[in-house]
C-alpha positions as CSV (number, residue, x, y, z in Angstrom):
1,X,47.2,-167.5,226.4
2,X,44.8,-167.7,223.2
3,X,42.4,-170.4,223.2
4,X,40.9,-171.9,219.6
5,X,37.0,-171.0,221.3
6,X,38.0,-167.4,223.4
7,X,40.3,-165.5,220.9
8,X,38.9,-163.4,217.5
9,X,41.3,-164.9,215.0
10,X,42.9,-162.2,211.9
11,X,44.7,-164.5,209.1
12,X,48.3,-163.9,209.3
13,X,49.5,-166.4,206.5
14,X,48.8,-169.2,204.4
15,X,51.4,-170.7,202.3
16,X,50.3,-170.2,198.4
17,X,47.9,-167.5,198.9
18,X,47.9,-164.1,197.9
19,X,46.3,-161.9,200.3
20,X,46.1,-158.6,198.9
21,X,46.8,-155.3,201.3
22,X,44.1,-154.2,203.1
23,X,41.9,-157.4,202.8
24,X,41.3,-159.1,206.7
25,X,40.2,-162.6,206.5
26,X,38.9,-163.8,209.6
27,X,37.6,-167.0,212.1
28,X,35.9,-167.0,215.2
29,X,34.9,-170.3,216.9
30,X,31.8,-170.4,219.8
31,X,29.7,-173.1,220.7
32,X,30.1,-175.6,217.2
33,X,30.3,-172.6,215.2
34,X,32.9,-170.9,212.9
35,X,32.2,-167.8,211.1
36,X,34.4,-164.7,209.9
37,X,35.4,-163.1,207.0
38,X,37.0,-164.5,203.5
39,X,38.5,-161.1,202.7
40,X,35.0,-160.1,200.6
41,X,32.3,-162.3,202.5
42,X,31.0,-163.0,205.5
43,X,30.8,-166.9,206.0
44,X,29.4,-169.5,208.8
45,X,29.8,-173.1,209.2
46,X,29.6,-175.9,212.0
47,X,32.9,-177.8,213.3
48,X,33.9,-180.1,215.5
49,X,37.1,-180.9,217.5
50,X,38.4,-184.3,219.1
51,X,41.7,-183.2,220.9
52,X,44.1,-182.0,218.2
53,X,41.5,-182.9,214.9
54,X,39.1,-180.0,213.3
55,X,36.3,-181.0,211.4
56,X,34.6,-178.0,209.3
57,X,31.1,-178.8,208.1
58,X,29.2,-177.1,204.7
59,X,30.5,-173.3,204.8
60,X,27.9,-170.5,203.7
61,X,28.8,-167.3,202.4
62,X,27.3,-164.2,201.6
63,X,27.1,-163.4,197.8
64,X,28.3,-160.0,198.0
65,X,31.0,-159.2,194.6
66,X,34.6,-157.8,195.2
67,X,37.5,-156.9,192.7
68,X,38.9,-159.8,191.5
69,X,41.7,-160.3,193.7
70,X,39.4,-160.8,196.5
71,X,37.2,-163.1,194.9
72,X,40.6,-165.1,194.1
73,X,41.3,-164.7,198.2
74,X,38.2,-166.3,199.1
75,X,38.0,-168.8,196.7
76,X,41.5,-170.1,198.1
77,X,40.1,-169.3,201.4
78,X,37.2,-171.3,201.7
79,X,39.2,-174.1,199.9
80,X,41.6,-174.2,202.5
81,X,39.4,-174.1,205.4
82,X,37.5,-177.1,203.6
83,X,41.1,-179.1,203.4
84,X,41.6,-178.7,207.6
85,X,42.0,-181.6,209.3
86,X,44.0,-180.2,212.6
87,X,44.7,-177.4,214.7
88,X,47.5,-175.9,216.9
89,X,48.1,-173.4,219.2
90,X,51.8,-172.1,218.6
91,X,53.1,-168.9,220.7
92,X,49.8,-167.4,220.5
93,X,48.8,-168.2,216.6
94,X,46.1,-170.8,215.5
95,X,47.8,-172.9,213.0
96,X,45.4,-175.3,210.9
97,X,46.6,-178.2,209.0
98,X,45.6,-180.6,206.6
99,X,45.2,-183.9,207.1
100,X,49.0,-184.9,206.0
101,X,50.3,-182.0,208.3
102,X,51.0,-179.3,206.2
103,X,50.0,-175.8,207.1
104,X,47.2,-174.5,205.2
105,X,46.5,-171.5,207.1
106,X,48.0,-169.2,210.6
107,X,45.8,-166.8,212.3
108,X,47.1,-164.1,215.1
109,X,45.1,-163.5,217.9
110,X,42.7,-160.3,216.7
C-alpha cells in the first residue's frame, strides 16, 4: 500500500494542465520535506499534514530554462501545488486537493 511519506510519487494527471510527452513531474515527501521535479526544475519546499490537510510552505526552484511548453508545465505546476489544501490516498494514487475539494493534481506510485 503507498504511503504519502514511503512512496516516490510520478504525476499522472491534473485537470487543466498540459503535460507534454516525455516531461515527468515529480513529489517526494520525508521528514517536513517535499521536493521533485516540475517537468524542467528541480524544486523543495516544507509541508505539513494534520490528518487529511496538506500545507506546502515557500517552494524553491532551480532556474534552469526549458522549451516553452515546459516552462508553461511548471508554471501550472508550482501553482497547483501552492493551491493544495488536502490529500488522499485512492487505490494506490496520491490525489491532492484544494481547499473546496477539487482535484488539482494525481500522482502514481514511481
Amino acid at each position: 500500500m503507498a504511503e504519502l511519506e514511503a512512496t516516490a510519487w510520478m504525476l499522472r494527471s491534473a485537470p487543466g494542465i498540459d503535460v507534454p510527452a516525455g516531461a515527468s513531474p515529480s513529489a517526494t515527501f520525508a521528514e517536513g520535506r517535499i521536493a521533485g521535479s516540475t517537468g524542467c526544475n528541480r524544486f523543495t519546499g516544507p509541508y505539513s499534514t494534520d490528518g487529511d490537510r496538506l500545507e506546502l510552505g515557500a517552494i524553491a526552484t532551480t532556474r534552469m530554462a526549458c522549451d516553452a511548453p515546459l516552462m508553461a508545465l511548471e508554471q501550472a505546476y508550482l501553482e497547483a501545488l501552492g493551491r493544495v489544501a488536502r490529500w488522499v490516498i485512492e487505490d494506490d494514487e496520491l490525489v491532492l486537493h484544494d481547499k473546496d475539494g477539487s482535484e488539482l493534481l494525481r500522482f502514481a506510485a514511481g
